[in-house]
Structures are given as structure tokens and as C-alpha cells.
N, C-alpha and C positions, 0 to 999 in steps of 0.2 A: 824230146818234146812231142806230145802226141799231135796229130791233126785234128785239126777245128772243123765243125761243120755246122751246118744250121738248115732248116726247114721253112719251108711257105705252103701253110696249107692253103687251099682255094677253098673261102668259105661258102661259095655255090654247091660243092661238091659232097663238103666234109658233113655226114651223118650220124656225128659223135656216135660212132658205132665201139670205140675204146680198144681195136684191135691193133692199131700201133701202140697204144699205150702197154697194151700189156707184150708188146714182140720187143719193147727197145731192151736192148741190154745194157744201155746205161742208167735206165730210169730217169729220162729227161722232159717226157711228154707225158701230159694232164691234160683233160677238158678243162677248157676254159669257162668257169662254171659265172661271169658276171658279164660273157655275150653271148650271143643269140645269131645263129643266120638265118639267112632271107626264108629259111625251109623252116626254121625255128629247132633246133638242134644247138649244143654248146660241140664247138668245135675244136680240135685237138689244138695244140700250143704247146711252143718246150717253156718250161716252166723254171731252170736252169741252166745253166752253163755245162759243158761237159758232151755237149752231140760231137760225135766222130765223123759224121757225117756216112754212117755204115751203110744206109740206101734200105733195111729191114723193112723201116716203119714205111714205106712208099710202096715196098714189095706185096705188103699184108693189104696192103687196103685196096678195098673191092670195089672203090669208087676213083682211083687214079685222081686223090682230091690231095697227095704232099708232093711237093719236090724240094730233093733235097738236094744242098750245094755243099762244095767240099774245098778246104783250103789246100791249093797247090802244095806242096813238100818243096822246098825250097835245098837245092844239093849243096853241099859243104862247098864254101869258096876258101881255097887256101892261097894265101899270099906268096906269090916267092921271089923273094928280094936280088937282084941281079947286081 
């Protein structure tokens, strides 16, 4: 089962600049072309399901405007019957 992961850009920050958009290797983030931030800029968004939560798209961007979160890995529990 791969690891889940997801994104919060700060829309203060993010200057739809499209430089995560084009680093993710899953193809999960687009500009979000029907908002607007406070700077007037459409700010990055995943747009699907499928982030691994790789840390790429946080790495490229020049305005430290994503953070991204990552689903624990959860280790095999094996049962054993006494």
C-alpha cells in the first residue's frame, strides 16, 4: 500500500509561480485557476488524490509557501495465538 500524503500551501505566500507543479512526480498539483490570493496570484492545489507526500514540491519553491504532511507507515502487527 503506498503512503498517502497531502499539502497546505499558505496562500500569503504562494505566487503561482507553477514550479511545484511542474517538479511533482506524481502530477498532483495545478493552479487553482477559480481563486485568487490576497497578492492576486491563483495558488497551487493538488488537484487529485495520489501525493506521497515526497516533500519535492516544498523543496522547489522559492517562497517556502507548501508544507507538506505524510501518513505514518504503519508496521505489520502479527497475531500470535498462545
Amino acid at each position: 500500500m503506498p503512503i498517502k500524503g497531502w499539502i497546505e500551501v499558505n496562500d500569503l505566500y504562494c505566487k503561482g509561480c507553477e514550479l511545484c507543479v511542474a517538479a511533482c512526480p506524481q502530477n498532483v498539483l495545478a493552479l487553482d485557476l477559480d481563486q485568487l490570493t490576497p497578492k492576486g496570484y491563483h495558488p497551487a492545489r493538488l488537484i487529485t488524490a495520489g501525493c506521497t507526500g515526497c516533500n519535492i514540491c516544498a523543496i522547489v519553491c522559492p517562497d517556502a509557501a507548501i508544507t507538506v504532511y505524510r501518513e505514518a507507515r504503519q508496521k505489520n502487527k502479527v497475531a500470535i495465538n498462545a
